[in-house]
TITOR-415340 format. One record per residue: residue number from 1; residue in one letter; x, y, z of N, C-alpha, C, O in turn. Coordinates in steps of 0.2 Angstrom, whole numbers. Atoms other than C-alpha are relative to their C-alpha. Last residue first. Layout:
{NUM,'A',{X,Y,Z},{X,Y,Z},{X,Y,Z},{X,Y,Z}}
...
This chain:
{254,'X',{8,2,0},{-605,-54,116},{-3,4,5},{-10,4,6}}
{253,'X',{5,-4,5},{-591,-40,116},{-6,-4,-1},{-12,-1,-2}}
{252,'X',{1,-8,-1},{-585,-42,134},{-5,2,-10},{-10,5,-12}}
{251,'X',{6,-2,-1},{-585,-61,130},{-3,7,2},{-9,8,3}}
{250,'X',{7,3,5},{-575,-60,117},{-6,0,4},{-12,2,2}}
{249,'X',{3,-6,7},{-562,-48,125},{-6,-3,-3},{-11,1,-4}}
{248,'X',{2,-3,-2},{-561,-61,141},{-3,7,-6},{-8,10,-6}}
{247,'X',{7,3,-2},{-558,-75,131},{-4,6,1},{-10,6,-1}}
{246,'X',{5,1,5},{-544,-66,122},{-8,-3,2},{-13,-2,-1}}
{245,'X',{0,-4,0},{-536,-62,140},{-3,1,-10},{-6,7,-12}}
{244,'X',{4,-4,-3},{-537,-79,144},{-3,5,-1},{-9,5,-1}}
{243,'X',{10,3,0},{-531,-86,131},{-3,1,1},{-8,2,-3}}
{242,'X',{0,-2,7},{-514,-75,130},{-9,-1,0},{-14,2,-1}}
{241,'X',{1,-9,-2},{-512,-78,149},{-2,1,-6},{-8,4,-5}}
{240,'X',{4,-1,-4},{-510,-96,145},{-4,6,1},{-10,6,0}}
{239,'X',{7,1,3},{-501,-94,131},{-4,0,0},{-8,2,-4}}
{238,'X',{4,-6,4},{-489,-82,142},{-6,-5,-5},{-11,-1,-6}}
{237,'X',{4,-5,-4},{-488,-96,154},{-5,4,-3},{-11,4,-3}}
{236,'X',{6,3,-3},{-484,-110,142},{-5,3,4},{-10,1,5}}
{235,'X',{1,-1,9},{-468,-98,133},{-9,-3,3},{-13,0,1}}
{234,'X',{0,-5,2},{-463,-98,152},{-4,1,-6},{-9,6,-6}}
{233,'X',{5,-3,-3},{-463,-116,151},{-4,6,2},{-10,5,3}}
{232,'X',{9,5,3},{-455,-120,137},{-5,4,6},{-9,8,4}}
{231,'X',{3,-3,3},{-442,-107,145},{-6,-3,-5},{-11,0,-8}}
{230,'X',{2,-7,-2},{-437,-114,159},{-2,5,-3},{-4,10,0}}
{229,'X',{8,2,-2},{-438,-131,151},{-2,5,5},{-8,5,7}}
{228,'X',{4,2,5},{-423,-125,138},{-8,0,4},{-13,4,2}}
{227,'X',{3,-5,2},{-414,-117,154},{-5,-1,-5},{-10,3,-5}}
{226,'X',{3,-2,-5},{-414,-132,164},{-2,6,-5},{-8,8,-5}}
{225,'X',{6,0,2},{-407,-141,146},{-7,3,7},{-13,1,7}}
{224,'X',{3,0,7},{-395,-130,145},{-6,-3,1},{-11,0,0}}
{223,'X',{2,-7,-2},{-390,-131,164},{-3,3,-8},{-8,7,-8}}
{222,'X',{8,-2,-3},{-391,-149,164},{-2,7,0},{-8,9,1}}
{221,'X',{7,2,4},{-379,-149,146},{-6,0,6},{-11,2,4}}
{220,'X',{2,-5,4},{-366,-137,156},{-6,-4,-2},{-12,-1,-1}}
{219,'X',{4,-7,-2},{-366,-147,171},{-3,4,-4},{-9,6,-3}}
{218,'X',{8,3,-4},{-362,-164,162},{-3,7,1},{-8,9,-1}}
{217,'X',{7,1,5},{-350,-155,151},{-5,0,2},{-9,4,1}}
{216,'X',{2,-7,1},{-340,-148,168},{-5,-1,-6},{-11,1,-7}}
{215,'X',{6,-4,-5},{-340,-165,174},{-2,8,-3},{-8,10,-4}}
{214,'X',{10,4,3},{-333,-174,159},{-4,4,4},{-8,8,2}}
{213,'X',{5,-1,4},{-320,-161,160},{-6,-1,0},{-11,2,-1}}
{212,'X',{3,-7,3},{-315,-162,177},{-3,3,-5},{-7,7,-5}}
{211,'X',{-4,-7,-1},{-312,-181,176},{-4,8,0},{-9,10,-3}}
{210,'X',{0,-2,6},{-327,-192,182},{6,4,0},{8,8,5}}
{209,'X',{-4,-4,0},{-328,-205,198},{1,5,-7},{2,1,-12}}
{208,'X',{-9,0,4},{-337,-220,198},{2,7,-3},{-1,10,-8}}
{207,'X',{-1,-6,4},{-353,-221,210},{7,0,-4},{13,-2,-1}}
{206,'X',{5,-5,0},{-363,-235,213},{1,5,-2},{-3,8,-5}}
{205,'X',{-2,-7,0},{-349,-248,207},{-6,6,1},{-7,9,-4}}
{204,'X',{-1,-5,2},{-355,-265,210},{1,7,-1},{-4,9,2}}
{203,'X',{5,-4,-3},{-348,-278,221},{-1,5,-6},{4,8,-8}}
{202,'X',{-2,-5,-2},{-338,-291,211},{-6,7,1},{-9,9,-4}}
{201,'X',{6,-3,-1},{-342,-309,209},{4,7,2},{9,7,5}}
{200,'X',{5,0,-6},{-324,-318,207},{-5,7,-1},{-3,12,-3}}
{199,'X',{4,-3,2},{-311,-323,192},{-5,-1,7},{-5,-6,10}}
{198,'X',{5,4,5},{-296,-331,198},{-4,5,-1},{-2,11,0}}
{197,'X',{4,3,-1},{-282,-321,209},{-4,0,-4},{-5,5,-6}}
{196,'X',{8,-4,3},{-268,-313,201},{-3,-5,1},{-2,-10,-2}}
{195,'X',{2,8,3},{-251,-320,211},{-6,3,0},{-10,4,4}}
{194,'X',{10,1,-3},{-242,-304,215},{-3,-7,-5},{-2,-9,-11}}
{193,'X',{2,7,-2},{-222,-308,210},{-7,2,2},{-8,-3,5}}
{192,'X',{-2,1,-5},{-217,-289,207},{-2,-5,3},{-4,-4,9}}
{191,'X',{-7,-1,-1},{-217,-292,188},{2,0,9},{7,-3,11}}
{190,'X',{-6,8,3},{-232,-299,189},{6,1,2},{10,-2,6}}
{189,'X',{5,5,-7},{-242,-282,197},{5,-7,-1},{9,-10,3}}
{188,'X',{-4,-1,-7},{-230,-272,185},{-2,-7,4},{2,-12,6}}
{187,'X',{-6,1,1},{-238,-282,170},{6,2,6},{11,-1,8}}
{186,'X',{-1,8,-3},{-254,-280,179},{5,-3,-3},{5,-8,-2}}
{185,'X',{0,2,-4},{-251,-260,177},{-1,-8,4},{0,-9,9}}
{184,'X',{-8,-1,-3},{-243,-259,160},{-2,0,7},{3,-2,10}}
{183,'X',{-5,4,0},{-257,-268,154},{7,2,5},{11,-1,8}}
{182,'X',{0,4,-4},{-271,-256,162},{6,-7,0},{7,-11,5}}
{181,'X',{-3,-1,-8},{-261,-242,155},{-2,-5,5},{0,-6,10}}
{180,'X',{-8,-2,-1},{-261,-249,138},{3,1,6},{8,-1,8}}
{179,'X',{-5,4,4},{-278,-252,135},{7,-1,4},{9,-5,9}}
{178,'X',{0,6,-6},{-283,-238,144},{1,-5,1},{2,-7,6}}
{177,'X',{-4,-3,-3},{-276,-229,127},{1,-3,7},{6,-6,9}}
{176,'X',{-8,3,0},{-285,-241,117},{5,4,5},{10,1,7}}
{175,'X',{1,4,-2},{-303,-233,125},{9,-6,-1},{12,-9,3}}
{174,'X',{0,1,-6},{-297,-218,122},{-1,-6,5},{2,-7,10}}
{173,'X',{-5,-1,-2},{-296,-220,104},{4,0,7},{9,-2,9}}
{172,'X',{-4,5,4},{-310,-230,100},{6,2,3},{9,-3,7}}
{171,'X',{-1,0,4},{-321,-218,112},{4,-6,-4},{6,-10,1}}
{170,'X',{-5,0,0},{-327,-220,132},{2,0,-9},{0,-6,-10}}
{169,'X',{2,-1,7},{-343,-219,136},{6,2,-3},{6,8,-6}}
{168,'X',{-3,-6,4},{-336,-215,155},{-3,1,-9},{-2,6,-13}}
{167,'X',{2,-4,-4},{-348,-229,163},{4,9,-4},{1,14,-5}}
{166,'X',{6,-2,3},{-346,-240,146},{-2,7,8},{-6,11,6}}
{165,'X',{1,-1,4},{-329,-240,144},{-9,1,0},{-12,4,-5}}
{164,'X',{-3,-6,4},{-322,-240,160},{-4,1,-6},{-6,7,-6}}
{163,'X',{4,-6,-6},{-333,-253,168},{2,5,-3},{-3,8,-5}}
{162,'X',{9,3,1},{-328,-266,150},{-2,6,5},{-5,11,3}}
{161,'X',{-2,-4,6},{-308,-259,155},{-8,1,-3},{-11,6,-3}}
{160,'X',{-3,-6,0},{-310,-267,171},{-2,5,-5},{-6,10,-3}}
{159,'X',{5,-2,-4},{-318,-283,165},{-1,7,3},{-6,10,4}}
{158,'X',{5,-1,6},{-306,-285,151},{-8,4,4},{-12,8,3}}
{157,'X',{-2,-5,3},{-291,-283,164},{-7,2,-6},{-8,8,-9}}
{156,'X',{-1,-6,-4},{-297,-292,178},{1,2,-7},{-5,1,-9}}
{155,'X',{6,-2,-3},{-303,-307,167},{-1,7,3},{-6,11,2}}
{154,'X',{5,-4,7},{-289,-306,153},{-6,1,5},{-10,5,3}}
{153,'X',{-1,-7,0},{-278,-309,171},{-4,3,-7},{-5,9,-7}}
{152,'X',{3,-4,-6},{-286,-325,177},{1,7,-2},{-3,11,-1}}
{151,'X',{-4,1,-7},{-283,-335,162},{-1,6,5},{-4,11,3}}
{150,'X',{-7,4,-1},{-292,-341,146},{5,2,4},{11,-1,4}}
{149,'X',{-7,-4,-2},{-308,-333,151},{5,-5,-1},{5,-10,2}}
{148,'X',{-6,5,1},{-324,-343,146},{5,5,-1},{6,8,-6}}
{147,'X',{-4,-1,8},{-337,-330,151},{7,-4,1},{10,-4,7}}
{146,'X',{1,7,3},{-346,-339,168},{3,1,-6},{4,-4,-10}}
{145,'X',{-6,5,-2},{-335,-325,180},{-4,-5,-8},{-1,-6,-13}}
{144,'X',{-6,0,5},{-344,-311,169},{4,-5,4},{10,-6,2}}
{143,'X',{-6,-5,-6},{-361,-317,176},{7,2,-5},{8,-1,-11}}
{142,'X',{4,-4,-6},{-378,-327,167},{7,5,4},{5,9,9}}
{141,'X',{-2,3,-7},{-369,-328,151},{-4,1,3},{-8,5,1}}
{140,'X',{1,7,2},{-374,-325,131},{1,-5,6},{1,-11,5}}
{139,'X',{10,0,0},{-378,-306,136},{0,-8,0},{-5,-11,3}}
{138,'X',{2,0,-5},{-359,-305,138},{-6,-2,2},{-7,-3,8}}
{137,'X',{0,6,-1},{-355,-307,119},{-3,-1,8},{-7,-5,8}}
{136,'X',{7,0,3},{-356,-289,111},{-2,-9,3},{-7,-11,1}}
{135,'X',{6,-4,-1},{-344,-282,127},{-6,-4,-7},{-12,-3,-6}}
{134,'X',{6,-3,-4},{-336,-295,126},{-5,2,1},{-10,-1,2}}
{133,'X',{4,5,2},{-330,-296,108},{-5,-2,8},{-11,-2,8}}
{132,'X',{5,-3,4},{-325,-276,111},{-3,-9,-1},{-9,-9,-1}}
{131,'X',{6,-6,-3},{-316,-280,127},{-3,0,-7},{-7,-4,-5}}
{130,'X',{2,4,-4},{-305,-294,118},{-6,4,4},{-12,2,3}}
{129,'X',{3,4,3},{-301,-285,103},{-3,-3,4},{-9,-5,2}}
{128,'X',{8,-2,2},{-295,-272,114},{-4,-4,-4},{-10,-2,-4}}
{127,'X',{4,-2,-4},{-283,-282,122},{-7,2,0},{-12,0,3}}
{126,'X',{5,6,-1},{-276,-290,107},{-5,0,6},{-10,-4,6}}
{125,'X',{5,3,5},{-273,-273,101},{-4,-7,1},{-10,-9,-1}}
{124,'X',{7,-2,0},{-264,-269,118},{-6,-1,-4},{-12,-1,-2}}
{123,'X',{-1,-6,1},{-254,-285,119},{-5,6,1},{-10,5,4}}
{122,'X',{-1,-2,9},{-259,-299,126},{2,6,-2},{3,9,4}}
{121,'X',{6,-3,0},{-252,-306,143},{-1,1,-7},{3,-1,-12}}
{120,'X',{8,2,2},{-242,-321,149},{-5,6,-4},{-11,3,-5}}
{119,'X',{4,1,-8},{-228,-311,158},{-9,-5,0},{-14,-6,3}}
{118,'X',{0,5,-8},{-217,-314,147},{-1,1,7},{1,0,13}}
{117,'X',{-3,8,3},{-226,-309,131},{4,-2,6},{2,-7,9}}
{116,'X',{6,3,1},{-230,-292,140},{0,-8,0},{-1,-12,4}}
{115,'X',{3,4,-5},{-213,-289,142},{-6,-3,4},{-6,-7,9}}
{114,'X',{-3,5,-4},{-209,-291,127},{1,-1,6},{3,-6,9}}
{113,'X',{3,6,4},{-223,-280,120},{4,-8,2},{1,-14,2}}
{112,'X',{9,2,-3},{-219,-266,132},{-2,-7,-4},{-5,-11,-1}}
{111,'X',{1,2,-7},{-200,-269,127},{-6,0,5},{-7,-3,10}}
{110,'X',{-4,6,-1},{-200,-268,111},{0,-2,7},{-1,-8,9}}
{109,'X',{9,5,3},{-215,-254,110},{2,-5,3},{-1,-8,7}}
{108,'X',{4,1,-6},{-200,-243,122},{-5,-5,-4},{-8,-9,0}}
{107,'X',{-3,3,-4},{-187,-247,106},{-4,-1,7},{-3,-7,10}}
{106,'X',{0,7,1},{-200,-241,95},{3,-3,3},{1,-9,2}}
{105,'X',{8,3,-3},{-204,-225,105},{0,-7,-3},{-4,-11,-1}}
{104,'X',{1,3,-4},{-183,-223,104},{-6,-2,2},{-6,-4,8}}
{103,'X',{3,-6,-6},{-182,-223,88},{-1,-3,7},{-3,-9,9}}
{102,'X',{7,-4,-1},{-173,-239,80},{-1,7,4},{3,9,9}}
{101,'X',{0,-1,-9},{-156,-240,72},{-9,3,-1},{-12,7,-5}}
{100,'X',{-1,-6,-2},{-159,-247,54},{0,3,7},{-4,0,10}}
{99,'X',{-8,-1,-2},{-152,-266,49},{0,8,4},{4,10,7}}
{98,'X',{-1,-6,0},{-171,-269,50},{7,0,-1},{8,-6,2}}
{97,'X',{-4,1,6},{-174,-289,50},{1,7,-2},{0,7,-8}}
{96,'X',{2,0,3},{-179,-289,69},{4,1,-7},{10,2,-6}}
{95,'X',{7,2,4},{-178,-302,81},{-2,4,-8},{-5,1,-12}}
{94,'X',{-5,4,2},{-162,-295,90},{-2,-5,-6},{2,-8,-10}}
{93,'X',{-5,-1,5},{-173,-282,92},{7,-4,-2},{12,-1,-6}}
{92,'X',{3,1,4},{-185,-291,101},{5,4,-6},{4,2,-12}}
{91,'X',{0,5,5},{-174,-298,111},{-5,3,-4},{-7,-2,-8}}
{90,'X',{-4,4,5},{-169,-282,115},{1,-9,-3},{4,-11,-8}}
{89,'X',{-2,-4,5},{-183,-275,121},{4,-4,-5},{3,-7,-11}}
{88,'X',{6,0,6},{-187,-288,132},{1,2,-5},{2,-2,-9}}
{87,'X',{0,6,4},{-171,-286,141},{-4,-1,-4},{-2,0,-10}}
{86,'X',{-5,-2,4},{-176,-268,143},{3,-8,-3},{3,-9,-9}}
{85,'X',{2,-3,4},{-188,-272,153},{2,1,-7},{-2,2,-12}}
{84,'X',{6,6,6},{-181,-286,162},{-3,4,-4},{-3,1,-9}}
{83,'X',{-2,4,5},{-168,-271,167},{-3,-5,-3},{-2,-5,-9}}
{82,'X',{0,4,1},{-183,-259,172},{7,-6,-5},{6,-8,-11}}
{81,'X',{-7,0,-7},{-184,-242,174},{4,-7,1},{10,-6,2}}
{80,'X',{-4,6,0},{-196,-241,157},{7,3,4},{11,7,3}}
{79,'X',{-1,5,-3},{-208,-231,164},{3,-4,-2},{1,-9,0}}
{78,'X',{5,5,3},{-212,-220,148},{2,-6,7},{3,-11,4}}
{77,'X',{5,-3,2},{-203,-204,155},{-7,-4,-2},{-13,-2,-2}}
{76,'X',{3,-2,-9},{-188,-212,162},{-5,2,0},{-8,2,5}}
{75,'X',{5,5,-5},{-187,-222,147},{-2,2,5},{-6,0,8}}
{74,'X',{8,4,3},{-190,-207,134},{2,-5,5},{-3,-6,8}}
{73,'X',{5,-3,-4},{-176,-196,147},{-7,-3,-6},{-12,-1,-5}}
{72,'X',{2,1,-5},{-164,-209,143},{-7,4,4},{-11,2,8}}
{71,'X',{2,5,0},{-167,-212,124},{1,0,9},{-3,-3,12}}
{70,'X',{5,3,2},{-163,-194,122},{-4,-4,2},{-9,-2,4}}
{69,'X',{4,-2,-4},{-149,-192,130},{-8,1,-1},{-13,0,3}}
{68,'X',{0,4,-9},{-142,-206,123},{-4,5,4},{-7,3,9}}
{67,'X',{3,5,0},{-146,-196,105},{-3,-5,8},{-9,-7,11}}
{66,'X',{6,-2,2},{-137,-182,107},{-7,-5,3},{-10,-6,8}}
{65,'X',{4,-3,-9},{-123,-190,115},{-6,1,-1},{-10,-3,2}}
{64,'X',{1,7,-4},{-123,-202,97},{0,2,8},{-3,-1,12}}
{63,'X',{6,4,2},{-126,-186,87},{0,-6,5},{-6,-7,7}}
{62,'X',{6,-3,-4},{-111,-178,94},{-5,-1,-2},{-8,4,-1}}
{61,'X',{1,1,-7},{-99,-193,92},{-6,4,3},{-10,2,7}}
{60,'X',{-3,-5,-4},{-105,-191,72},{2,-2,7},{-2,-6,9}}
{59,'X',{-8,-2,5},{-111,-204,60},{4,3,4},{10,0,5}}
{58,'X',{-7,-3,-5},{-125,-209,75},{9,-1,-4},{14,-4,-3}}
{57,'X',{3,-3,-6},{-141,-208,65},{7,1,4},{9,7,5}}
{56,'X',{7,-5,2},{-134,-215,46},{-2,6,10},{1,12,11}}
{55,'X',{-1,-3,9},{-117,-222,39},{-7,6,4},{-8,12,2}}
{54,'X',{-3,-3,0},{-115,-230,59},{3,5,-6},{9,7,-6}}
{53,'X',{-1,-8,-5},{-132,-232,61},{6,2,0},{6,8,3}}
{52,'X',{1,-7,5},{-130,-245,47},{0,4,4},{5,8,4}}
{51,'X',{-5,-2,2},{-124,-259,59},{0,5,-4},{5,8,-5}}
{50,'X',{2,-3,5},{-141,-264,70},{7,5,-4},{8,11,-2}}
{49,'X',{6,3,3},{-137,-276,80},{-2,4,-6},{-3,1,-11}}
{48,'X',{1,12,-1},{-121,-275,85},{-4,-1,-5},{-3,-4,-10}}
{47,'X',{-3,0,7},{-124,-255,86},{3,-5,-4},{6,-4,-10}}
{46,'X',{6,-2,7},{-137,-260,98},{4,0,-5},{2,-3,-10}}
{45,'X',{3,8,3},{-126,-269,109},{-5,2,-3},{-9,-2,-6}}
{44,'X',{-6,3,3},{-115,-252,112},{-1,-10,-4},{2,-14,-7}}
{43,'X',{0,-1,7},{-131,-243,112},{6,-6,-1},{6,-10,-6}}
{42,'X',{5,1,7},{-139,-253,126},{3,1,-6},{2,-3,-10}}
{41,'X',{1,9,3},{-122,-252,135},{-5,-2,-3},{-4,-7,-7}}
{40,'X',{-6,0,3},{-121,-233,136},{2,-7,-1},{5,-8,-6}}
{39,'X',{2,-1,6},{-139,-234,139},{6,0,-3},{6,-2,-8}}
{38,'X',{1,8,3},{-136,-244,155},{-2,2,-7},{-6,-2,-10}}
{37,'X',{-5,5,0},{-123,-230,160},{-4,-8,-1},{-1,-13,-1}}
{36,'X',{-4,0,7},{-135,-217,157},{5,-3,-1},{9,-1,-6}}
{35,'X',{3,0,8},{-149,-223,166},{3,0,-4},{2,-3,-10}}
{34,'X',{4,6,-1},{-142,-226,183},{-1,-1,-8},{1,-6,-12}}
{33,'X',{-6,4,1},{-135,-208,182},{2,-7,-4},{6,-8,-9}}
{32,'X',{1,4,-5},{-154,-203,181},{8,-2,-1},{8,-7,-5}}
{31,'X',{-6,3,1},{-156,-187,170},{2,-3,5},{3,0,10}}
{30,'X',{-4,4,-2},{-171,-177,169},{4,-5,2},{1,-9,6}}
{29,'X',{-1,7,1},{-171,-164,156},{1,-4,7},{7,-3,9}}
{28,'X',{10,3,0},{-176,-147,156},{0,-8,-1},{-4,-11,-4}}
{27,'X',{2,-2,7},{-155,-144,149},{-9,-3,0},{-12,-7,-4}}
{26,'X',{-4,-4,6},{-150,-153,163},{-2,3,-5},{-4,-2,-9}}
{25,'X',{2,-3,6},{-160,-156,180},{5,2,-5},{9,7,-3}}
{24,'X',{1,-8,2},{-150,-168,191},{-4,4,-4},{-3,1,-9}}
{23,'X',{1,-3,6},{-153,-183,200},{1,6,-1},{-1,10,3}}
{22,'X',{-7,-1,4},{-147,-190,214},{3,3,-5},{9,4,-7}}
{21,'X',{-4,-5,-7},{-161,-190,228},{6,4,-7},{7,10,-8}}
{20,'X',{-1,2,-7},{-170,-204,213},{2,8,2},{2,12,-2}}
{19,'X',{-4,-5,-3},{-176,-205,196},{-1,0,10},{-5,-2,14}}
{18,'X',{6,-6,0},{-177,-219,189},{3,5,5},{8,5,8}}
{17,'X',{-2,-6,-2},{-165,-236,188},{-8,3,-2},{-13,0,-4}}
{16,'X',{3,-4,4},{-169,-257,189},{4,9,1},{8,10,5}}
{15,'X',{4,-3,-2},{-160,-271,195},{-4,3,-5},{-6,1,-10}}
{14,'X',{-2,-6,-4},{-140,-274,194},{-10,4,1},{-10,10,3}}
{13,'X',{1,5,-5},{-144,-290,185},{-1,4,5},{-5,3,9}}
{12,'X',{8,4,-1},{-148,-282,169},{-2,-3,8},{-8,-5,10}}
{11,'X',{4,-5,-3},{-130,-273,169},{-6,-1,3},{-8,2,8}}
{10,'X',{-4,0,-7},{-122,-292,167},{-4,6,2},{-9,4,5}}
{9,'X',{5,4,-5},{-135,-293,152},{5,-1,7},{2,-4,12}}
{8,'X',{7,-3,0},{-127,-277,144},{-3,-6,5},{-6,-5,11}}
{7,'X',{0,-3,-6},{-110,-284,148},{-5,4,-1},{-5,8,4}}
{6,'X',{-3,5,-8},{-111,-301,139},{0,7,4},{-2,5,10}}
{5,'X',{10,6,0},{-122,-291,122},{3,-1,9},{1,2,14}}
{4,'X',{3,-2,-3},{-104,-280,121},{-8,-1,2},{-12,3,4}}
{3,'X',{-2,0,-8},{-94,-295,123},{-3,7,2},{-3,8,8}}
{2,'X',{-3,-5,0},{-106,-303,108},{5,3,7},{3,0,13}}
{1,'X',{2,-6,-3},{-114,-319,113},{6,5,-1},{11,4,2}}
């Protein structure tokens, strides 16, 4: 191991950072102390790993501030506080055949995906494959506990995600997005030792909550279609009255 690899995972021990009492606003930016003294050791074990960045991204000292600051307010901002988080990462990037210094939404992937991975879970894509084979498979059960689950947490998470998706009518895209936040919350749940209990009957939902848009849609189409049958029927009056008032001429002339 490298001696800057050996003081990156000594920092790892020390917890996690985020924003605390301590922090400052800089330049519209965040800035956790915490953060920038375990970036200044990411990078120093990044450019280890990835040796072109010093021809390419950080040529400059002020390109290399640049940057760190950067890559702190993207983990404070995407919840990676986390030294195991960040662990992950880096074994993945110790994994990859790139020489190029990564961004830092792929350096956050590295670490959602390696955390995942050791917490037992799928990714998001394998996520969504799972809810969508569900959903056309569930009919082949009498319950969602009797669907053959390979472990307690694809239950909670597929089953979750299955209520969201059909109570909200949820799209491709949106539906992977909840994806992603239901991972990063039973990957938290793990991370702080909770022990995910089995699969079990769950009461159904009578009412499930909407954002303010869906609602404001909703309103709008009852009130469209209250006006539509507000005017069918008016249009039904006057037909009425129309018949009448022909009846009445015909029989005045017979």
């Amino acid at each position: 191991m490298t001696k800057p690899e050996s003081g990156f995972n000594d920092q790892l021990q020390n917890g996690h950072f985020g924003p605390s009492g301590a922090d400052q606003q800089q330049e519209g930016r965040l800035v956790d102390s915490n953060a920038e003294r375990l970036v200044d050791t990411l990078f120093a074990s990044l450019k280890v790993i990835f040796p072109a960045s010093f021809s390419t991204v950080l040529k400059h000292p002020r390109d290399e501030a640049t940057a760190k600051r950067q890559w702190v307010a993207a983990f404070i901002e995407n919840g990676i506080t986390s030294g195991h988080q960040i662990s992950a990462g880096m074994k993945l990037a110790r994994a990859s055949v790139s020489p190029f210094w990564p961004t830092p939404g792929q350096f956050i992937n590295w670490c959602r995906k390696g955390d995942y991975a050791a917490a037992d879970l799928p990714d998001e894509h394998a996520l969504y494959d799972m809810v969508i084979r569900y959903s056309a498979r569930r009919g082949l059960y009498n319950s969602p506990e009797a669907y053959p689950w390979q472990a307690n947490t694809h239950y909670w998470l597929v089953t979750t995600l299955y209520s969201q998706m059909t109570s909200h009518n949820l799209s491709e895209g949106e539906l992977r997005k909840a994806c992603e936040k239901e991972l990063e919350k039973m990957s938290r749940r793990i991370r702080e030792g909770e022990s995910i209990p089995p699969p079990r009957a769950q009461l159904e939902k009578i009412y499930v909550p909407v954002s303010p848009e869906r609602a404001r849609a909703h309103i709008s189409r009852l009130k469209m279609l209250l006006k539509r049958k507000s005017m069918h029927e008016l249009r039904a009056v006057s037909a009425t009255k129309s018949a009448s008032a022909d009846k009445g001429v015909l029989g005045t002339m017979h």
